[in-house]
C-alpha positions as CSV (number, residue, x, y, z in Angstrom):
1,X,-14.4,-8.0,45.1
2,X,-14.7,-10.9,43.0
3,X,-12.1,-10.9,39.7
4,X,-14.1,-11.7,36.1
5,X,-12.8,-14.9,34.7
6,X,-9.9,-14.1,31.9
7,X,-12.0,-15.1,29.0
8,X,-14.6,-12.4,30.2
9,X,-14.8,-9.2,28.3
10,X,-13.7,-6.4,30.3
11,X,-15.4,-3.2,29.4
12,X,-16.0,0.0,31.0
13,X,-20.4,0.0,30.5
14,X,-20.3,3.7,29.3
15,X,-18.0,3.5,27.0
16,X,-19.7,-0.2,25.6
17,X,-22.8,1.9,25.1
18,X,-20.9,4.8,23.4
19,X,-19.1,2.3,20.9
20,X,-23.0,0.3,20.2
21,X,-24.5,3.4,19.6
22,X,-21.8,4.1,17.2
23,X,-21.5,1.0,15.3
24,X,-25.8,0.9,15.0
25,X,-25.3,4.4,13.0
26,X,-22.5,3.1,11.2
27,X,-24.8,-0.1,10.0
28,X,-27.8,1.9,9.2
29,X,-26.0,4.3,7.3
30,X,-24.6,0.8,5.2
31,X,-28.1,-0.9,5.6
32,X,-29.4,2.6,3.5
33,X,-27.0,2.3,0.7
34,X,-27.4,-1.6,0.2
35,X,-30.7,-0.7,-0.7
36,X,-29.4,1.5,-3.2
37,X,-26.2,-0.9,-4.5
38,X,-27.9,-3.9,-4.7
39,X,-28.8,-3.5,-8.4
40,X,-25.1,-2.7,-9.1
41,X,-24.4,-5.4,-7.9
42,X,-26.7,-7.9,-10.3
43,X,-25.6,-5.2,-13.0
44,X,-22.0,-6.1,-12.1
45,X,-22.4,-10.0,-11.6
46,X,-24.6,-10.5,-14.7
47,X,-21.6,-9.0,-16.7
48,X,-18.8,-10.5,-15.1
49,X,-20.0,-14.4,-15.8
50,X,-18.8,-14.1,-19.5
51,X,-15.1,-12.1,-18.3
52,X,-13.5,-13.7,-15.3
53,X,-11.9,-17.1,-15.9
54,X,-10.2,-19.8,-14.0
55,X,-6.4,-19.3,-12.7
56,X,-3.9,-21.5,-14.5
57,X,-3.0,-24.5,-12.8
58,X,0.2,-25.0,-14.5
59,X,1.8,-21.4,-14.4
60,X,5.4,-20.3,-15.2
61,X,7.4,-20.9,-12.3
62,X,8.6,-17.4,-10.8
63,X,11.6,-15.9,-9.1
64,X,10.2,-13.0,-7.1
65,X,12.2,-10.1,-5.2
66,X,9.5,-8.9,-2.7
67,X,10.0,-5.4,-1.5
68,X,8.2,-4.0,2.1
69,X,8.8,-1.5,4.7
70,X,7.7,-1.3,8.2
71,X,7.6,2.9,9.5
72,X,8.9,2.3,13.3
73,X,8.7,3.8,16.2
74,X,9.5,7.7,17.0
75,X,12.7,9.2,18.2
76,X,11.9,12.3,20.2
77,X,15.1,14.5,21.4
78,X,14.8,18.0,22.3
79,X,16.5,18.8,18.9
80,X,16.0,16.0,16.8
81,X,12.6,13.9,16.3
82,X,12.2,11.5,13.5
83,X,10.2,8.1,12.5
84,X,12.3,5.4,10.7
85,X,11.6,3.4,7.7
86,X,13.1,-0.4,7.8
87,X,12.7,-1.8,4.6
88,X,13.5,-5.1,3.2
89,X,13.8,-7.2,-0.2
90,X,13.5,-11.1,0.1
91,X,14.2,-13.3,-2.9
92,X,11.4,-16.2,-3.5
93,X,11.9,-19.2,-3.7
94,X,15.3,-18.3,-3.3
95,X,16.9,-19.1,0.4
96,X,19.5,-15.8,0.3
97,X,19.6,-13.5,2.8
98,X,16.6,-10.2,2.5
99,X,18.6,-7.2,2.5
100,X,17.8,-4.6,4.5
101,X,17.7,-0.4,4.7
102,X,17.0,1.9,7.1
103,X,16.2,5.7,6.6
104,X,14.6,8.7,9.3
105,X,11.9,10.4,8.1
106,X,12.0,14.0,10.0
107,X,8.4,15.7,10.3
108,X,8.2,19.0,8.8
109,X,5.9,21.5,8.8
110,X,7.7,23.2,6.0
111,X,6.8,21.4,3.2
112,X,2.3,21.5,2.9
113,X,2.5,18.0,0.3
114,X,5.2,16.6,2.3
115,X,4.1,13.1,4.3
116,X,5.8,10.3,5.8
117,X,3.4,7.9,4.1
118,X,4.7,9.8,0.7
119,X,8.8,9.2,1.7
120,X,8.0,5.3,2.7
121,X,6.5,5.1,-0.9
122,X,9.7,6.3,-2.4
123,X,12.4,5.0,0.1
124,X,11.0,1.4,-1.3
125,X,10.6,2.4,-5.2
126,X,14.7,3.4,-4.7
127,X,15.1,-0.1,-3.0
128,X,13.3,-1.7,-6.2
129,X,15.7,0.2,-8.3
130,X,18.8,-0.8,-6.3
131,X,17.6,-4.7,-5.9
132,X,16.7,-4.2,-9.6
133,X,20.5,-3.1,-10.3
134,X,23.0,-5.1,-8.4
135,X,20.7,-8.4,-8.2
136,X,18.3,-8.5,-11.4
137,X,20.3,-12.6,-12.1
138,X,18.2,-13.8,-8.8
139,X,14.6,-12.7,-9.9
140,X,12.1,-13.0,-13.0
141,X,9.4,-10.4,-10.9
142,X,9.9,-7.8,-8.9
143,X,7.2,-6.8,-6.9
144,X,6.4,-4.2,-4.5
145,X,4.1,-4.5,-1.1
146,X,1.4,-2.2,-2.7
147,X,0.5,-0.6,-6.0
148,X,3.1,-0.3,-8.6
149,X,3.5,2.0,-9.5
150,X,2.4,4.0,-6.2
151,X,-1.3,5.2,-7.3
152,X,-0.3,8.7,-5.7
153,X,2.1,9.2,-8.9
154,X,-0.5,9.7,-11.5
155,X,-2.2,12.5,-10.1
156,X,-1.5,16.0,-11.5
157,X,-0.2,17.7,-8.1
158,X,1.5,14.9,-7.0
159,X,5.7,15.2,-6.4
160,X,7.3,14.1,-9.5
161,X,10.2,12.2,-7.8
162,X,8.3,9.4,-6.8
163,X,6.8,9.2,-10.3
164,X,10.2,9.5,-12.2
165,X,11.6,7.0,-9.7
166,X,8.9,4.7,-10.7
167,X,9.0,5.3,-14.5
168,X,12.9,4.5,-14.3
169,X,12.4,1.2,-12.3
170,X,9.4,0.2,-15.0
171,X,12.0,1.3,-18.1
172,X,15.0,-0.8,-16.7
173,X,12.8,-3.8,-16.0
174,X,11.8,-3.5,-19.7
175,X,15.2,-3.2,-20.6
176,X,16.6,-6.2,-18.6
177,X,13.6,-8.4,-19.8
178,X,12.2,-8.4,-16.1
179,X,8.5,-8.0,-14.6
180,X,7.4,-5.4,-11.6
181,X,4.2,-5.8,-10.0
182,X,2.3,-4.3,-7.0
183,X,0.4,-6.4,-4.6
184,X,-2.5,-4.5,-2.7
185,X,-4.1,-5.8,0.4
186,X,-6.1,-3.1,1.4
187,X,-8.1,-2.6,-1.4
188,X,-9.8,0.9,-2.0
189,X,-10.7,1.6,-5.5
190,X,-13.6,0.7,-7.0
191,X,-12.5,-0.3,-11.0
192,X,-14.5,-3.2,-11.2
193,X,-17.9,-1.1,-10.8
194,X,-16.8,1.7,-13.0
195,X,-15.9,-0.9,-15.2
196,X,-18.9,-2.9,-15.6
197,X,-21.8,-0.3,-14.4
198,X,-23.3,1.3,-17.1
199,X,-23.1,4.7,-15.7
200,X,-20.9,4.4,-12.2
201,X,-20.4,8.3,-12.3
202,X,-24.1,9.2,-12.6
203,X,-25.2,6.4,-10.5
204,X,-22.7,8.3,-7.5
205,X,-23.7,11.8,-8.3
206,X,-27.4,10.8,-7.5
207,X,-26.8,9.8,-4.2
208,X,-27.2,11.8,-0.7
209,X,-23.7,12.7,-0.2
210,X,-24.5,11.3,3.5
211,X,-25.1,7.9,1.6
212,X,-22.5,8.5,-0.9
213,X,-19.1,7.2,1.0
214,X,-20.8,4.6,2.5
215,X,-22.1,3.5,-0.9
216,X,-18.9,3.6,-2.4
217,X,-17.4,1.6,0.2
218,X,-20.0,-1.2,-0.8
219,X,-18.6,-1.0,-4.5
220,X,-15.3,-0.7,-3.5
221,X,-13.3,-3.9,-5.5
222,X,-12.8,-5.6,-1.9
223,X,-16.5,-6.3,-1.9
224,X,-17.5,-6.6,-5.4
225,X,-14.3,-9.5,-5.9
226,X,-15.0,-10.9,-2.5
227,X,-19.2,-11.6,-3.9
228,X,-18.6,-12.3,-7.1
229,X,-15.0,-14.4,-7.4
230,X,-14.8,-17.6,-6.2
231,X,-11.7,-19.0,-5.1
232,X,-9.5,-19.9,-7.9
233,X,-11.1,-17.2,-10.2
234,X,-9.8,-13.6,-11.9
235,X,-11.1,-10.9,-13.2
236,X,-8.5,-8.9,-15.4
237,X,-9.2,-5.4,-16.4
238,X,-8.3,-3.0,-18.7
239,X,-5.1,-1.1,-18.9
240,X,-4.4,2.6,-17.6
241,X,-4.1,3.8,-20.6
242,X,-6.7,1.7,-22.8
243,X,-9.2,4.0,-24.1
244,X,-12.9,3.6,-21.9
245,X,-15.5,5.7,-21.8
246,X,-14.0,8.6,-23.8
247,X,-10.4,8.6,-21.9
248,X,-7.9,6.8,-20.6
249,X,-9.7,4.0,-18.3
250,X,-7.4,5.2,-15.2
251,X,-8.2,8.3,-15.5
252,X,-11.9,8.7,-16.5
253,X,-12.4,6.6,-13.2
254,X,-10.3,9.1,-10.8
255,X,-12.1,11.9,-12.2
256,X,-15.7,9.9,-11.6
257,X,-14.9,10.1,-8.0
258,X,-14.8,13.7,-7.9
259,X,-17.3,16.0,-6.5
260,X,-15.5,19.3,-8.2
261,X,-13.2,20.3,-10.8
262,X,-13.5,16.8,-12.4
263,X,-12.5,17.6,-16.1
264,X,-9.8,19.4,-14.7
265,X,-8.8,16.4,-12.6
266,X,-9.2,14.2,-15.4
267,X,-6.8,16.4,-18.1
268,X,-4.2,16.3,-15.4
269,X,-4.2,12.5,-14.8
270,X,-3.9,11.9,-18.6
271,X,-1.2,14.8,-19.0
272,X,0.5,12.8,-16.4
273,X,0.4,9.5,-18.4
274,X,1.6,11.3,-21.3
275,X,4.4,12.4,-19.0
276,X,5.5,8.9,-18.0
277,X,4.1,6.9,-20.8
278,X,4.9,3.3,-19.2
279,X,2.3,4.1,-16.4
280,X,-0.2,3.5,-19.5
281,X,0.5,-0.1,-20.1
282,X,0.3,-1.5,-16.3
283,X,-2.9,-3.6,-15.8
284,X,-4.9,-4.6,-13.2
285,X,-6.1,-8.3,-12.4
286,X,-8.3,-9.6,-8.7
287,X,-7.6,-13.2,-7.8
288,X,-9.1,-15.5,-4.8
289,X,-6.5,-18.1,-3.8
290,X,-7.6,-21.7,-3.9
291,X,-7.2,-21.3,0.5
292,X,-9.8,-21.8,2.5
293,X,-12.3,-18.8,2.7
294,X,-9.8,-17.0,0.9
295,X,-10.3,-12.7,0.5
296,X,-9.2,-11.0,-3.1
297,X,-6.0,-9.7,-3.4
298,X,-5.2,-7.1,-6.5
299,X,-1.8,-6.8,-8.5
300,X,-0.8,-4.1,-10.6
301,X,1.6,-5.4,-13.2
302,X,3.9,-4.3,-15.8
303,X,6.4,-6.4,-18.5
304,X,4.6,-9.7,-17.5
305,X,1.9,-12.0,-18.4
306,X,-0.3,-11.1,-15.1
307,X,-2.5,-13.7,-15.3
308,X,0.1,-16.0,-15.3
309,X,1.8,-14.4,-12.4
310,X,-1.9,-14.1,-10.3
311,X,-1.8,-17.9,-10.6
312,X,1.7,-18.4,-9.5
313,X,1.1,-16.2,-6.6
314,X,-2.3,-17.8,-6.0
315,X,-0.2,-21.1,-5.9
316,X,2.4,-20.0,-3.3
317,X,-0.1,-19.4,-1.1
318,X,0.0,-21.9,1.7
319,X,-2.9,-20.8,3.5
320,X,-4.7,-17.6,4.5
321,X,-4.7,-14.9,1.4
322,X,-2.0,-13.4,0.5
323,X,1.6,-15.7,-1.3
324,X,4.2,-16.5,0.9
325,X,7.0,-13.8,-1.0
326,X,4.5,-11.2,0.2
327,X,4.4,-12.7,3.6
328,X,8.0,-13.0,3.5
329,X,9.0,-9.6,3.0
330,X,6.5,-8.7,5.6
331,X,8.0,-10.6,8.2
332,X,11.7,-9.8,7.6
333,X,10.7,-5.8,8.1
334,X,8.4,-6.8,11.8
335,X,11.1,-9.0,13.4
336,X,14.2,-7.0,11.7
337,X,12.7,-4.0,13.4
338,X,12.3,-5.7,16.2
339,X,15.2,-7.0,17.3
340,X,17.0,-4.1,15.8
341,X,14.8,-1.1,17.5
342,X,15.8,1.3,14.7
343,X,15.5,4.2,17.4
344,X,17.7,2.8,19.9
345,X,20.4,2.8,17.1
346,X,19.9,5.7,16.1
347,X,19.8,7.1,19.7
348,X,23.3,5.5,20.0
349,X,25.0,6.5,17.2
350,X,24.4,9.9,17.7
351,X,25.0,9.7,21.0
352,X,28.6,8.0,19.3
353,X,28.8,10.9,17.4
354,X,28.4,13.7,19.7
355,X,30.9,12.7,21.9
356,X,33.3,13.4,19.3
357,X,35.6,16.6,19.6
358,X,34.2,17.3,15.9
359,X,30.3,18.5,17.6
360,X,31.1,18.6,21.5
361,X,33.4,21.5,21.1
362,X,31.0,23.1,18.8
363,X,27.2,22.7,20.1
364,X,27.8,25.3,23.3
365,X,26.3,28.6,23.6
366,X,28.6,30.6,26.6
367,X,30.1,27.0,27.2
368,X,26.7,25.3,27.9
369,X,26.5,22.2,25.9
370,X,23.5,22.6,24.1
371,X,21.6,19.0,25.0
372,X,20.1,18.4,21.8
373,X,19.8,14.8,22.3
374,X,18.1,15.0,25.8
375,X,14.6,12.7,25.7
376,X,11.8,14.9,25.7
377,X,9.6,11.8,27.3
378,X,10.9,10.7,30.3
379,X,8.4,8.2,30.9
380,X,10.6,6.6,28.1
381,X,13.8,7.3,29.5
382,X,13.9,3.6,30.5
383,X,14.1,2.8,27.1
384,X,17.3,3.7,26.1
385,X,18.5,3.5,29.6
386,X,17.5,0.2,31.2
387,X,18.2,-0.5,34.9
């Protein structure tokens, strides 16, 4: 049998077909609501001419403490079995070391509003807050990899930790004279058509709802700032709480995307922001990096002058989309994690631990050591035990 050449693509025909079949229903479902959007889209672009403007070539320049996380690899023991966070904060343009954290997050069942995507969100607002405590003299910006604060804390039945972590971090910024900011790269909302279509909320509850997601996807601020910016422009918006459309602009456009119970929604949202009445004053800006064929990138800022700050960030980008502090922090959390292989550490030091006459005279039923940390996957067994 003759071997395909490397560069050949090596598929399985059936499942080729399977994924081409797919992806044809995928586009015609999109190729449907373009025919649809398009109009918003000339509403939208006819609007934004006289709004967006031109980043500032000669911004401020910033100190930034960028904080990211990286959720690792599982640890699964017959009677433990956790994920970890690794989380980082780097200082821009500063040379010091990034410091680091670790923390397992345990899967429960107990708990119905409990995720591990929810305790990564607050593990790294309590690293803003300590990095905002004991090293606030090394940074002018603080700035989180994601929304700040976490979009998950305005809504009504959200947990209220996460939010009164973030309201703290925004009040002792304010107090110390300092900036916070959130820097989204996957971009989901859609604020710049609620914003500048005349009725966004009508326009989505007259659609098929088999067209509807799809349609929202093509107003979605990733495709809207990707058509209608060019590199080296923004587009600021309004802030949460700035009065639009007869409520508070962040929350008459979560409660637009609602199918059900939308007033309800809404009330909530804007009981929350009365709540934690800093989340009011962040603001929203989309910027294109002078790069070449750059994509949009969002921040969410508080205490600053975020235009200013969109065209310092749009400045330390040296290529691709996104400014180096971002990719910074990014790449301290990958090769941190690993080299360090969170799970093998923490497979040691419990091992450590358990040897200890403290548990190994204690976790025995009728003088049978109970085993908790046995690998439940063997085929992984080489892992932790290399030949």
């Amino acid at each position: 049998m003759e071997l395909p050449e490397p560069e050949d693509e090596v598929l399985f025909p059936d499942i080729y077909v399977l994924a081409k079949k797919s992806a044809e229903r995928i586009l015609d479902k999109f190729l449907e609501a373009w025919e649809l959007v398009k109009p918003a889209y000339e509403e939208v672009e006819s609007k934004l001419s006289s709004v967006k403007g031109n980043l500032r070539e000669r911004p401020p320049n910033y100190r930034v403490s960028a904080v990211d996380s990286t959720f690792t690899s599982a640890l699964a023991l017959r009677g433990y079995k956790a994920n970890f966070i690794l989380l980082a904060a780097v200082f821009y343009p500063d040379p010091r070391r990034p410091i680091f954290s670790f923390f397992p997050v345990r899967n429960t069942f107990e708990d119905e509003e409990y995720t591990p995507s929810f305790e990564v969100k607050y593990r790294e607002v309590l690293m803003m807050k300590q990095v905002i405590k004991r090293h606030s003299e090394h940074f002018d910006v603080i700035v989180r990899d994601g929304d700040f604060p976490p979009t998950y804390t305005i809504f009504p039945r959200s947990r209220k930790k996460l939010a009164e972590a973030s309201h703290e971090v925004m009040k002792i910024v304010r107090q110390l004279g300092k900036g916070v900011a959130g820097l989204v790269k996957r971009i989901s909302t859609s604020l710049i058509a609620y914003r500048f279509m005349d009725d966004f909320q009508g326009f989505l509850d007259s659609l098929d709802p088999r067209i509807r997601r799809f349609a929202l996807d093509l107003l979605s601020d990733s495709m809207l700032a990707n058509v209608l910016l060019e590199p080296g422009e923004y587009l600021l918006l309004e802030k949460y709480g700035d009065e639009f459309n007869g409520s508070s602009f962040i929350a008459g456009y979560f409660s637009s995307l609602r199918i059900k119970d939308r007033e309800k929604h809404r009330e909530g949202i804007e009981k929350r922001l009365e709540e934690y009445p800093l989340f009011k004053e962040v603001q929203v800006v989309y910027y294109k990096p002078r790069t070449h064929n750059p994509g949009p990138v969002k921040l969410t800022g508080f205490n600053l002058d975020l235009v200013d700050f969109a065209s310092f960030s749009a400045l330390s980008t040296a290529g691709g989309q996104f400014p180096d502090y971002i990719n910074l922090a990014d790449m301290a959390c990958l090769e941190h994690a690993r080299h360090m292989k969170p799970d093998l550490v923490m497979f040691n030091a419990l091992n450590t631990a358990f040897r200890g006459k403290k548990y190994a005279n204690k976790l025995k039923y009728k003088g049978k050591p109970l085993r908790i940390l046995g690998i439940q996957n063997v085929q992984k067994y080489w892992l932790y035990f290399p030949k």
